[in-house]
Each structure stands twice: as structure tokens, then as C-alpha cells.
N, C-alpha and C positions, 0 to 999 in steps of 0.2 A: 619187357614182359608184355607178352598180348592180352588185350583186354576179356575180361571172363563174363559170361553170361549167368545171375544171380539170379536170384527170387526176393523181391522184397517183405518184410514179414514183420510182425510189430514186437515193440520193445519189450522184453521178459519181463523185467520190475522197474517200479517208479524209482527206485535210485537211479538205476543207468539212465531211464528218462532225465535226472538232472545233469548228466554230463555233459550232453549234449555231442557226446559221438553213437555213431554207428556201430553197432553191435555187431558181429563175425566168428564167426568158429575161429580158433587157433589153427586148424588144416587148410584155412583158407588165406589167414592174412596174420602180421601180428600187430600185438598193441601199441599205440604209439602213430604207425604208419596213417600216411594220408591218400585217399582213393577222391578219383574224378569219377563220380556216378552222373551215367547220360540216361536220361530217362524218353529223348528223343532225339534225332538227329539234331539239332537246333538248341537242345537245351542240357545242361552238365554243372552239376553242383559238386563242390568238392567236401568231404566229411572227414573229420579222425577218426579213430575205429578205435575200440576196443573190444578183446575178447571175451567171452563167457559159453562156461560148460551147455548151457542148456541151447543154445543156438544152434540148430542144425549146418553140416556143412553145405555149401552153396546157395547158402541164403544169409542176409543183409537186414537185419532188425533198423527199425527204425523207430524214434518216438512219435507224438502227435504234430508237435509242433514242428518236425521236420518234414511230415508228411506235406502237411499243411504246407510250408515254404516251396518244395518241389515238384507236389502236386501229383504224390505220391498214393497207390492204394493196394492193400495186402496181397498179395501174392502176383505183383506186376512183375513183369521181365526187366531189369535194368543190367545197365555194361559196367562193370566196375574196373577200372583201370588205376594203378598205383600214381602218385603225384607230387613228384618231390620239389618243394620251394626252392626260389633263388631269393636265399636267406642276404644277398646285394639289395633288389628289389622289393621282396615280396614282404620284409619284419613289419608290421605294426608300429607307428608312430602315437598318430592318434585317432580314437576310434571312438567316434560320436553315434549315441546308442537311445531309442526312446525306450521309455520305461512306463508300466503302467501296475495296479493292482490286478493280477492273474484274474482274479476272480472278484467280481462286484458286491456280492457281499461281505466279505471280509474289507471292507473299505474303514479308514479310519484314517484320523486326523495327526497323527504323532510324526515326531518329526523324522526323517532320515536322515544317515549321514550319509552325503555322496563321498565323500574323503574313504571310508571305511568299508562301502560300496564295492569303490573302485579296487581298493587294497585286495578287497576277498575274492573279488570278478579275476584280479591278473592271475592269483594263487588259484585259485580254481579250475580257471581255466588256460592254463599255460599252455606253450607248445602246441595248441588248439589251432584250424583252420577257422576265419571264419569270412563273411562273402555278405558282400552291399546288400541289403533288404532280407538277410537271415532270421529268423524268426526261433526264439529258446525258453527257456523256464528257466531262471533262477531263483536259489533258497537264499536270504537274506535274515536275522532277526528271526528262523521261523515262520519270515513269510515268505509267499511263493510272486512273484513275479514274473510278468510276460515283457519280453525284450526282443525288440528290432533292431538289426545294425543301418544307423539310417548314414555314414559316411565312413570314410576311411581313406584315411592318410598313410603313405609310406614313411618309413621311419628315414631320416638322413644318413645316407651312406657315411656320410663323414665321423659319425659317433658312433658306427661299429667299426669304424679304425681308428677309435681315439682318438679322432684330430678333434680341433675345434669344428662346428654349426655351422654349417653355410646359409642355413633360414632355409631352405629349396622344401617348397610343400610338393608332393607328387599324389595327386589321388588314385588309388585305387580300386579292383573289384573285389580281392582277394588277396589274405591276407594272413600273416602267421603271427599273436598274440607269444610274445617273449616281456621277459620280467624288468623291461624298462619303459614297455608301451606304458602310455595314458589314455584313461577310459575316461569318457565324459558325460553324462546322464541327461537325458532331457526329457522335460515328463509331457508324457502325450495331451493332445487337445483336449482339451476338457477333462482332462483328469484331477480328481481332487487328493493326488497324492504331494505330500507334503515333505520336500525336500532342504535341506541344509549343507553347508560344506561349499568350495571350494569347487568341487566336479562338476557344474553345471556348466552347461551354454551356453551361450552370452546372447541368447535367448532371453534367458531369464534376468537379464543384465541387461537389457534396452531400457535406453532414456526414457524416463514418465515424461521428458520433456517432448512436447512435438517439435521435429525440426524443423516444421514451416513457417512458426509464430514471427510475429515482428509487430513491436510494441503500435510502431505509429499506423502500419496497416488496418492496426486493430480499434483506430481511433483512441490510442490512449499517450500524451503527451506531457513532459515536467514531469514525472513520477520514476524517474530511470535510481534515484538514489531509494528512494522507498520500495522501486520493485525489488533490488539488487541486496538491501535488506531481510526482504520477505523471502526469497529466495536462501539467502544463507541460513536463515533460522528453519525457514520451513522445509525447503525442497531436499536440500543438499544431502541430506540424508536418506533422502528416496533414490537419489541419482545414482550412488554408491552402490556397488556390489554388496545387496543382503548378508552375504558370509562376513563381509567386513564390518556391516554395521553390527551385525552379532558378537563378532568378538569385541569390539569394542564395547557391546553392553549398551548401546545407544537405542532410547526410544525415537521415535517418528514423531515430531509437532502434529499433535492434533488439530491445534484449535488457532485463529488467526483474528483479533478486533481491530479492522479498519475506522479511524475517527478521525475526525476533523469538522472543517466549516459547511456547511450544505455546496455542492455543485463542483466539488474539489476533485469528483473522481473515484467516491467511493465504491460505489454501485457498479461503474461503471467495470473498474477493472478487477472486482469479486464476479464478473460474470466472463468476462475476459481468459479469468484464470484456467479456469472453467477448459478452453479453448486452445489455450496454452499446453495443460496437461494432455497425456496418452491416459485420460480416467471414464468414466465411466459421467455421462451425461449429467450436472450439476443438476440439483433439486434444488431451486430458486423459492423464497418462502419469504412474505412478506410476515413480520411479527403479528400483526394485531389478526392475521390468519388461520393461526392458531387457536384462539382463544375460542369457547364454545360456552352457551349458558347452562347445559345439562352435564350434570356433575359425572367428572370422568372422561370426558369427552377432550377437555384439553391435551390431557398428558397421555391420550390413546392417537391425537393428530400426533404429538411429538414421537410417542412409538414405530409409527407408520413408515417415519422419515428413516428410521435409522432399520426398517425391516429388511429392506434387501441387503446392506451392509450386514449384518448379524445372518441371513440365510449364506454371504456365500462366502464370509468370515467360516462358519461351521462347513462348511462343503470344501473350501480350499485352502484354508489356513494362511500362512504367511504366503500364498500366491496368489489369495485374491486379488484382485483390481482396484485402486482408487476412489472410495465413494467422496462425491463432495458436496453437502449442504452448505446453501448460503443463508441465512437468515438478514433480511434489509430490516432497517429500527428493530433488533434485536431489547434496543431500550423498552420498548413496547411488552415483552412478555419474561424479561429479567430483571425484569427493579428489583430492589434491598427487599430481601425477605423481611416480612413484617412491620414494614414500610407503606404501606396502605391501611390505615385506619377507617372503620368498620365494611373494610373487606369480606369476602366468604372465603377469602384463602387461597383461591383458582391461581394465582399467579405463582405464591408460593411453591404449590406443587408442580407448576410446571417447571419453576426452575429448578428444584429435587427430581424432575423426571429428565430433565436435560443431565443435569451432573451426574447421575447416575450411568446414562449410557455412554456418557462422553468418558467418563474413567469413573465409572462403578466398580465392581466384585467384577463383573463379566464386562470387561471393558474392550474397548472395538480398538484394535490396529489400523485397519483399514479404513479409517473418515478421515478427513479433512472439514472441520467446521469453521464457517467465515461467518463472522456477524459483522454488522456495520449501524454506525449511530451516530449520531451528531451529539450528546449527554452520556459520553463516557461514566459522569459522577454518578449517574441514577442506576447503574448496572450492578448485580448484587456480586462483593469480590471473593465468593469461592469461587464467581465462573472465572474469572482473571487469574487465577495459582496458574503456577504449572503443571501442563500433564491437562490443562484445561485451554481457555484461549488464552495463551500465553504468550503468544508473538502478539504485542501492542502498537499497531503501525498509525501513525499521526498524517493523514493524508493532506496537505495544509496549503496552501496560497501558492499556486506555484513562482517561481523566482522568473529571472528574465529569460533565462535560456529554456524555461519549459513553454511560458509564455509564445516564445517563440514557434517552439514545436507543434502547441494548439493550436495556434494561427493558421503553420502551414497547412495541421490536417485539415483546418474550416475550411479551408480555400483551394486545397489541392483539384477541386473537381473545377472550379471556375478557371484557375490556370490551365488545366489539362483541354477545357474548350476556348482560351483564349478571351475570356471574358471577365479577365483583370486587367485592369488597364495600366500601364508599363509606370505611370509615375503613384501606384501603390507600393509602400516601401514595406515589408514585411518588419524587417529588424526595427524598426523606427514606431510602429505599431506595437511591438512587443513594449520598448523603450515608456513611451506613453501610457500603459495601461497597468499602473501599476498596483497591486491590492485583486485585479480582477481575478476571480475562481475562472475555472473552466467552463463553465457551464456561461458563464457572465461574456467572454468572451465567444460564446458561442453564437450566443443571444448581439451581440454587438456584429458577428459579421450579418446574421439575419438583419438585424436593421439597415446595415449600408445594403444590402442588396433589395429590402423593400426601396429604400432611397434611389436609390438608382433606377430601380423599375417604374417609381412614382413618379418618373421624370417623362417618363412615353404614354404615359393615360392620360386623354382628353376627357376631362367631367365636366361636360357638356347639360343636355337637356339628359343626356343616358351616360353610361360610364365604356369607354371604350381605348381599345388600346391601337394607337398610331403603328401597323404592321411594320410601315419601312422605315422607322426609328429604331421598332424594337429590332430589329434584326441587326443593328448595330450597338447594343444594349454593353456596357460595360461599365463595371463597378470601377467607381475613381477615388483617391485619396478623400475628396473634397466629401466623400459620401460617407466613410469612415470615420472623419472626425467632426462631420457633421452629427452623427448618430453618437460620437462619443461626448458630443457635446450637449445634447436635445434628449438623448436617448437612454442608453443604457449608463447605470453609474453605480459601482462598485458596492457592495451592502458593508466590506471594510477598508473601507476607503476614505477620500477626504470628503466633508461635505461643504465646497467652496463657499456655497453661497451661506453658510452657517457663520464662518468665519471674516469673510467680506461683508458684511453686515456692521460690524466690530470697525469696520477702519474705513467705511467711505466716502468720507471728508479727509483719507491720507492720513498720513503721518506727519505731525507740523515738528521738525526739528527745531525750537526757539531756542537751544543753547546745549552744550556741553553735557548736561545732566542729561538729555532723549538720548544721545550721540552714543555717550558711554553705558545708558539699558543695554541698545539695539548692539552694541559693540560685542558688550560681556555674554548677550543673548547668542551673537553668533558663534563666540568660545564655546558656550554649554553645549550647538548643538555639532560642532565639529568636535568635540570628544565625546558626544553621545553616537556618530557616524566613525571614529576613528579608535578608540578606546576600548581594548577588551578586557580592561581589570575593571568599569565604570560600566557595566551594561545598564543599569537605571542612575539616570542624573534628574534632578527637583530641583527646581530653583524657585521662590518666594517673590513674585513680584509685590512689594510694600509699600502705601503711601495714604494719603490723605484721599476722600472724598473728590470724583472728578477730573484726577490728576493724569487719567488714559491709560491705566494701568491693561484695562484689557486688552483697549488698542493695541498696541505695544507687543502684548502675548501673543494677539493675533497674527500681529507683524511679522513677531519671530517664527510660529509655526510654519506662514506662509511662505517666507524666503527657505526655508528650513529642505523646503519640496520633500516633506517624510510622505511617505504610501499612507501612510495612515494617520489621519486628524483626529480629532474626537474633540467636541467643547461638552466639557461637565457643569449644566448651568444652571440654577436654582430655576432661573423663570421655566424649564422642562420640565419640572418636578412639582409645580403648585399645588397644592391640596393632598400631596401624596405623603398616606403614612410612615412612621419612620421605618420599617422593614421595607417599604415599597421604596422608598428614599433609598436605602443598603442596596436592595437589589438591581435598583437602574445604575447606580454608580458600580457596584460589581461587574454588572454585564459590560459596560463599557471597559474596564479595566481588562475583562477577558479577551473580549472582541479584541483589544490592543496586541494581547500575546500573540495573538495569531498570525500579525503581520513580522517581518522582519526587523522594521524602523517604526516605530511608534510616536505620534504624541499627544498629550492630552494635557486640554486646557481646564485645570479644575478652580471654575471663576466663583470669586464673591462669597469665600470660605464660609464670612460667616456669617448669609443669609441661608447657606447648604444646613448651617449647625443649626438652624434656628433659634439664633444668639437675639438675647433685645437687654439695653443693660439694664433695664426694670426688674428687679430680681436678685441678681441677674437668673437668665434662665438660658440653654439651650439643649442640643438634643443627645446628651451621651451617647445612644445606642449609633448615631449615625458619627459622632466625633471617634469612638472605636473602631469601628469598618473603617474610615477617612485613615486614620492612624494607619491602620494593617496593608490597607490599600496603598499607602503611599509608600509605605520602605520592602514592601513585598516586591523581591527581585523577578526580574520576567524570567521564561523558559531557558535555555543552555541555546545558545545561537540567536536570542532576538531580543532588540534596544529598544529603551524607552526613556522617553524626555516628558518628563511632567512640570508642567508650567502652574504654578497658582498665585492666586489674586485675592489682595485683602485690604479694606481701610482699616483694621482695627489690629495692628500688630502685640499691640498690647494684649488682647482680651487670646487673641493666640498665646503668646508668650504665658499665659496663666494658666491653659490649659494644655501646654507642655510638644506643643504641633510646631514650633520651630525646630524643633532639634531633628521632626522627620525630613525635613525639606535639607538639600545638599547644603546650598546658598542660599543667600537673601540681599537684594538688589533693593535699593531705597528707591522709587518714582518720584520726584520734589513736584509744589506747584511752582505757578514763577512768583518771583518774592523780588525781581530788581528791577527797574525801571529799562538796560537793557535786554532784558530778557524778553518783557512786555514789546517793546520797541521790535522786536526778533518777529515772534509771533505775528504782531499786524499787519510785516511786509509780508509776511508771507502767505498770510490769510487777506492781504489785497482787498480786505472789504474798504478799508478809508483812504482820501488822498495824501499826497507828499505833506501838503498843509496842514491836514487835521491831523494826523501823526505826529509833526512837531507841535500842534498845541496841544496831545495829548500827554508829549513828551513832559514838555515843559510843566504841567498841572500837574503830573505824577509823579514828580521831584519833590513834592511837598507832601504826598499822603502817604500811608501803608501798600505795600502792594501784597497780596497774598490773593490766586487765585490757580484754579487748575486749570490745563487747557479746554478741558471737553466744557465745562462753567463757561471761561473768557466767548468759546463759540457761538454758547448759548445768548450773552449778554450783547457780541455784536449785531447777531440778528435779528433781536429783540430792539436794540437800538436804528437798527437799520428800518425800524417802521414806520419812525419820525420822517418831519418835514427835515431836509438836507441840513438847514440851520440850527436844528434842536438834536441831531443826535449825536454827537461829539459829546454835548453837556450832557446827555442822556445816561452815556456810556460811562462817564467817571462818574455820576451820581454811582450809577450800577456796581464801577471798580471798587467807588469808596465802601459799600454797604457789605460788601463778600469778604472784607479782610477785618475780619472783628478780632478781637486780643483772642478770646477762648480758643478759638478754634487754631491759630497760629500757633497757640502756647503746645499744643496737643501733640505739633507736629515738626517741634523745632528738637 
């Protein structure tokens, strides 16, 4: 059939406007049929036709939106030629279509279903032609929408001959809408129409996650199990196809509290996330930022924060974007409501103005809120429910293999200019530095590289740096552990020289009884290092006056190589009240949780209790906290060995503090003449000959004395003329072993 010369001419009524065919006299063409209208040599749109009485013959209705696509104006000449599909090629598979609200006033927030959409779009328009970048009106709910066809897929030849699917996608221009195609909705830019169902894009299905991120590029290292957490709690739900998280009925984690020790990484990687996500630029907010002196003013900065979140929540609904506040010391402007005594109340209401928008009445989808604190305890806990910051992540000490990772990031730029020097061992650095946060470690490579640098400056009459030194400038082991040694040292960590203090005269093993402490001591701390039914072990060291009891504690911690040391010692505490007395032993017991392997020497019970037997008197409130503190089990994954030290087992035993300790280990003084004999070889102060005349005279008196005593009385003797202090010394030995004091401790 030869192509006919028409008139084009606009559409009779707003219904056939919704069909979106081309209008026709019945003498011209019938309904159903598909026509190629050329509107120039070069350009030919294909339409469905239907008829209707009022349409003149030889003219071609058309709607607005058709006009509009073709580029079309009332009473133009176009060729209309008939155009029949190759229903092989030409079916509709799948056909990806923008969608927007027709008209900007009628804009509103409710939801659509694209499932329901799609259903009415195939029913609608079946058997329909329609063409890449086509432009239509559809009715919906009553409402009117504007639709582009923005792709189109050929259907599989294979599933219109009932075979199985070969996968084979074919794109095409043009295309015939039959009742197995699938329609897929994609809502134009910037539109704030609000879609639901199954029919969407995978558009609207892109990862919040960026796929460029990478933890250590990002400088953040040890945190791979914490992230991997925060992730399953927080994100995983955003990753997921919306429709699927709505059927499931699953809310989005709001709110996220990073805690732990200072330097561990908090900060760090709440800004990181930040980076990580496809969201919207994090709004970083130090707490004490907040606050303002004129009334109202606090809880109108916290408003501020969550205003663009709340404008484009209202504008786009469940398609807004990610907003993410971080608030740092969070502790700062959420303490315990009513927890500040003669306050004006400013804190109170800002934490009622936080909870409010975080899951008020009008509560926001779209936030992500990260607070971060070092005093978890001081934060007031309706923010901690759920549905508030309810992902609680403990960002804590990292272990050896994070260790590692921080390392590499410190030094990856000195590696990359070759200004590490080959016998730096990275893994052997991690190994060594154990208890160190991130931040400590970070601090530790800065001081090997001032060390290193300090090696090429001549300080002279001026201070100047040797050029052709530096230019050979490399950080070495010997700079590392010179800094780790001078320099940087762990805030939960051991404090050597605290504990070497305690033993620098050694350990005098003079017999059987040191042998089997040190023995039993190594038992406790190989099943406080191997034992997961025993995560807190106490052991009682018990003895007389003098007898090296702390020595000995100190001994065992040190061989012990735990990360973390701790002495609990009265002379630290002198003049300190008994709450200030609870609190410093608290903190120490805390500080312990945070390592992996802990231990703690809690010496000279009871000089801590404030025991004098005149009375008797001591300090209940601090023997309470002692009690709690000592059988209060540590965290889920970390050990602790508590060492304590006491001459007065008895005055214990009364006040019911043996039964908290696991064991209890008797410390003897030496009480036999070979015991004595033990001791002096090995304390080397006297000759072969004065030893057997000490021997010999000590066969006939008491011996009762301890070692740290016996110490004291050689080198008290050693001040004598050579001839007098032998006789010096057993005056000395006789006078230390009185009946009372023996009786006390036999």
C-alpha cells in the first residue's frame, strides 16, 4: 500500500489523549493498525491508530505529548504509511521507562507501587507500538503522569516458541508492548516522586557503598572485625533492594556509638565512613559545640543539623539520600538527664531535642547518627535503646595483626621513597609493641624518624643540618627501639620501671619454699594465658613481714610478658579519701579490661584498707569496692591475673577477703640454718670463712628472719671494721627472731 499524504490535527478529547494512539477516520485506516508517519525525509515515527467519528477523513489527530516527541504542529503535511511488526524481532521484552509527576503541583509524597504500575501500563497499553525517547501521559491512582521510554529490549525469540531462555538481550528502537513484556519505572532527576515495588532500576538499587573505598588507603588499620560488624548492623540494610527491605518490615539503624580507649580510632574512622558511603557530605560536630549560653539556642544548633535531612526527607521520601552527622565526645552534650546538680537544665533539653528527631513522632529515615566517646557510663541510656544509637561498637587496643596493618600504613610512604632501612622488621615491631592504641604507634614511628633525622644536625655554635648525610637519611631498627625505649610508652601498658623497682636486688632463691611461689605463680599465669572456663585467676601471696612477698609478685608478672601490668599500691594513694581511694583502684581495674591479657598487682591489702589493729579500725567503703573488684569477671574475650599481697592473713580471713582470691600461696621467712647458709652464698656479701663461722653460731640460736630483713642486716653490717661484722651480724640475726613474732606465723 502507497504511502498517503495526511493533515495533522490535534486530539478531539482528553480521553484518546490518554491512549496514546493516533486518532483517524475509519475511511482512512482501522483501529488496532500501525502507521510509519514521516514528518521529513530523515525522520518517521511509528503510532497505533485509533478511530473516532469526529475526526475528519484525511487527517491524523494527534495529542500534545505526541506532538511534542515528533515535533509536530496542527495542520502539517505528514506521509502516513501502514507498518506491520516482525512480531520474531520486534515483541517487547523489557522496557525501561522515566517517570515523573505530569504536573508540579500536584506533587506529593505517597507512596507508588511500580508492581501495580506496571500491571495497568501492559493492560493499557497492549498491542501498542512504542519507540526509544517516546514521550505519553498516563493515568495512575487518578494521577496523571509524564513518561519517556528511555530503553528497550527485544523479547527472546526462544519464549515465543516455548523453549527455554537463551539470556540473548537485543536492544532495540521500536517495539510492540504484548502481555508478557516487563515495564520498569525509573523516577526522573530530581523528582520527588516516591516509588515502591519490585519495578524499579537498579538505579535505584546502587550500592551506598563507594566501590573505591579501601580500608588501609584510608589510613584506618586493626578495626577490619569492628568494621565488618558495623557494617552488618548498620549498612546491610541499605545495600539491599528497598522493596525487599519493606517487605521484610525492616527499619534502617539509625544511630551508631563508637567507644573505647583515646587514640584507638574512633574519630578516625566515623569520618572515614563518611567516605566510604555514596551519602551526602558527613556534618562533623564536636559536642561541647553545641552548647550555647542563651536559652534555646542549644536545641535550635541541634535542629540545624538534622534540617536539610527533614527538607529532603519531605521532598523525596524514601528516595532521599543518606544524611550523616557525626557528633565527637557526644559524652559532652548527652549526660544522664538530671544528672548535673544545680544545673539550668541546657543539657537535658538538648538530649530531649536529639531523641526527638532521631525517633520522635516525626522521625527521619534518612540519618545515620555516629557519636563517639571515651565514658560510655556518662551518656544518658534512652540514646542507647533501639531505633536510637543502637549499634554499640567497642573500638579497643588493637591486636597484633591490626598492629601490623598501622605500622604498615605509618611507614608506607617512607618505604615507597626507600628511606626504611632493610633491617627494619615490620612484623617484629608489631610483636613488641604490645597494649600500644593507634595513635601511640603513630606517635612512635614520628619519634624514630626525629631519631633518625637527629643523627644529621650538627649543633654547633648554630643548628644546621649536614646536606650530604641527609641525603642518605634512613630510618633504622636501632631508631625504633630506641624511641620505644626513651620515648613513646603505652598509656595501657606495662609500666617497667614501676615494677622493677620491686626486684632490683633479683630474686634470691635460698630454698624450696621461693622455688615452689615462682613455680605455682607460673601455673596461675599459664591458665590465665590458656584457660577459657578461668578468664579471671587471684592468687593470695601470704606471709610475715619482709618475707619478698612483692618481690616475688613482681617476679611473676614480669616473666608473665602480659600487655598490660598494673601495681595497685597504697604508697600511690597517701592522703587520698576513701572514694578517691575506690576510684583510683576502679580505674585501674578498668584500664585492665581493655587489654586482652591483663595483670594486676594489688600490694599491701592492708595498708589499701586502712587496717591499724588499735581498734581495730579500717576502711569498709574501700574493703567493699576491693571485694567487687576482685571477683568481678573481666569483658567476653579478655584475661586477667590478680596478684595480691598481705602480712596479715589473719585480719583478712576476719573480714571474709580470702574466699575472693582463687588461691593462696604461703611466702615462709627462712627459719633453718641451711636455708640461711642458701641465702649468703648467694648474696656473696661474706667469705667461705665467715659463713662457716656464721654457720657454726647459728646452730645454737633461733633463726626466724625474711629475706628483704636478712638484706637489710648484711649491709648494715657490712659497715663495720672486717673483724666486727660477722659478730655484728648474728647480734643482728639473734634480735629479729623473738618468740611473738614467730608464734604469729608458724
Amino acid at each position: 500500500m502507497a504511502a498517503r499524504t495526511m493533515q495533522a490535527a490535534k486530539c478531539p478529547t482528553d480521553e484518546l489523549s490518554l491512549t496514546n494512539c493516533a486518532v483517524i477516520n475509519e475511511k482512512d485506516f482501522q483501529s488496532g493498525q500501525h502507521v510509519s508517519v514521516r514528518t521529513s525525509p530523515n525522520h518517521r515515527y511509528i503510532f497505533t491508530l485509533r478511530t473516532h467519528h469526529t475526526v475528519l477523513p484525511g487527517t491524523i489527530a494527534f495529542s500534545l505529548p505526541q506532538r511534542k516527541w515528533a515535533g509536530l504542529s496542527i495542520g502539517q503535511e505528514v506521509e502516513a504509511l501502514l507498518y506491520n511488526f516482525d512480531k520474531a524481532k520486534q515483541c517487547i521484552g523489557t522496557m525501561t521507562i522515566e517517570i515523573d509527576f505530569l504536573q508540579k503541583k500536584n506533587v506529593d509524597s505517597n507512596p507508588y507501587d511500580t508492581d501495580r504500575m506496571a500491571g495497568e501500563f501492559i493492560q493499557h497499553f497492549n498491542n501498542q507500538a512504542f519507540s526509544v525517547g517516546q514521550q505519553l501521559v498516563f493515568n495512575f491512582n487518578d494521577k496523571l503522569f509524564g513518561l519517556v521510554v528511555k530503553d528497550i529490549d527485544a523479547m527472546d525469540p526462544s519464549i515465543l516458541k516455548g523453549e527455554q531462555p537463551t539470556g540473548k538481550r537485543q536492544k532495540i528502537d521500536v517495539g510492540l508492548v504484548v502481555g508478557n513484556s516487563q515495564v520498569v519505572f525509573e523516577k526522573a532527576e530530581n523528582s520527588s516522586l516516591n516509588l515502591t515495588g519490585k519495578s524499579k532500576t537498579k538505579q535505584g538499587r546502587q550500592s551506598i557503598i563507594n566501590p573505591d573505598w579501601n580500608f588501609e588507603k584510608m589510613g584506618i588499620g586493626g578495626l577490619d572485625k569492628e568494621f565488618s560488624d558495623i557494617f552488618r548492623r548498620a549498612f546491610a540494610s541499605r545495600v539491599f533492594p528497598p522493596e525487599i527491605v519493606e517487605q521484610m518490615g525492616c527499619k534502617h539503624v539509625k544511630g551508631i556509638l563508637l567507644f573505647g580507649p583515646p587514640g584507638c580510632g574512633k574519630t578516625l574512622m566515623a569520618r572515614q565512613i563518611g567516605k566510604m558511603l555514596n551519602a551526602r557530605e558527613p556534618k562533623v560536630v564536636n559536642g561541647p559545640e553545641i552548647l550555647n549560653k542563651y536559652v534555646g539556642e542549644s536545641e535550635a544548633n541541634i535542629r540545624k543539623l538534622f534540617a536539610d535531612a527533614e527538607e529532603e526527607q519531605r521532598r523525596m521520601g524514601v528516595n532521599s539520600g543518606l544524611h550523616i552527622i557525626i557528633f565527637d565526645e557526644i559524652d559532652a552534650i548527652c549526660k544522664q538527664r538530671g544528672s548535673m546538680a544545680g544545673s539550668t537544665g541546657v543539657h537535658d533539653t538538648v538530649v530531649n531535642q536529639l531523641l526527638s528527631k532521631i525517633d520522635g513522632v516525626e522521625q527521619l529515615n534518612n540519618i545515620l547518627v555516629i557519636g563517639m566517646t571515651n565514658r560510655p557510663d556518662l551518656i544518658d541510656e534512652a540514646l542507647l535503646r533501639p531505633g536510637r544509637l543502637e549499634v554499640k561498637m567497642e573500638i579497643g587496643l588493637p591486636d597484633e595483626k591490626g598492629r601490623l596493618q598501622i605500622l604498615n600504613i605509618h611507614t608506607a610512604r617512607m618505604r615507597e621513597h626507600s628511606l626504611l632501612s632493610t633491617d627494619v622488621d615490620i612484623p617484629e615491631l608489631a610483636t613488641e609493641t604490645k597494649n600500644f592504641s593507634g595513635a601511640e604507634l603513630e606517635g612512635l614511628v614520628r619519634a624514630a624518624q626525629s631519631t633518625a633525622m637527629n643523627r644529621h644536625i650538627k649543633a654547633t655554635t648554630k643548628v644546621e643540618v649536614d646536606m650530604e648525610k641527609a641525603e642518605l637519611l634512613k630510618v633504622t631498627r636501632d631508631d625504633f627501639f630506641t624511641s620505644l625505649e626513651n620515648d613513646i610508652k603505652p598509656t595501657f601498658g606495662t609500666n617497667q620501671e614501676e615494677y622493677t623497682q620491686f626486684i632490683m636486688n633479683g630474686i634470691i632463691t635460698w630454698g624450696d619454699p621461693v622455688t615452689r611461689v615462682l613455680d605455682d605463680g607460673e601455673l596461675l599465669v599459664q591458665q590465665t594465658k590458656n584457660s577459657d572456663r578461668t578468664p579471671l585467676v587471684s592468687v593470695l601471696l601470704e606471709g610475715p613481714p619482709h618475707s619478698g612477698k612483692t618481690a616475688l609478685a613482681a617476679k611473676i608478672t614480669e616473666e608473665s610478658n602480659f600487655p598490660f601490668i598494673k601495681i595497685c599500691s597504697p604508697e600511690k594513694m597517701i592522703g587520698f579519701s576513701e572514694t578517691a581511694k575506690c576510684q583510683a583502684m576502679k580505674k585501674i581495674f578498668d584500664d585492665a579490661y581493655k587489654s586482652q591479657l591483663s595483670c594486676v598487682v594489688v600490694d599491701d591489702i592492708e595498708r589499701l584498707l586502712d587496717y591499724v589493729p588499735i581498734g581495730p579500725r579500717f576502711s569498709n567503703l574501700v574493703l567493699q569496692a576491693l571485694l567487687v573488684l576482685l571477683k568481678k569477671a573481666p569483658p567476653q574475650g579478655r584475661k586477667l591475673l590478680i596478684i595480691g599481697t598481705t602480712s596479715r592473713k589473719d585480719v583478712l580471713q576476719e573480714m571474709e577477703m580470702l574466699d575472693a582470691f582463687s588461691t593462696t600461696i604461703h611466702v615462709p621467712n627462712i627459719c633453718t640454718v641451711q636455708h640461711l647458709m642458701e641465702a649468703l652464698e648467694l648474696l656473696g656479701s661474706f667469705k667461705d670463712t665467715e659463713r662457716a663461722f656464721i654457720a657454726k653460731q647459728a646452730k645454737t640460736q633461733s633463726i626466724y628472719i625474711g629475706i628483704k630483713k636478712l638484706l637489710m642486716l648484711i649491709e648494715m653490717s657490712m659497715q663495720m671494721e672486717p673483724e666486727y661484722r660477722v659478730h655484728k651480724f648474728l647480734a643482728l640475726l639473734k634480735e629479729e627472731a623473738v618468740e611473738p613474732v614467730r608464734r604469729s606465723y608458724n
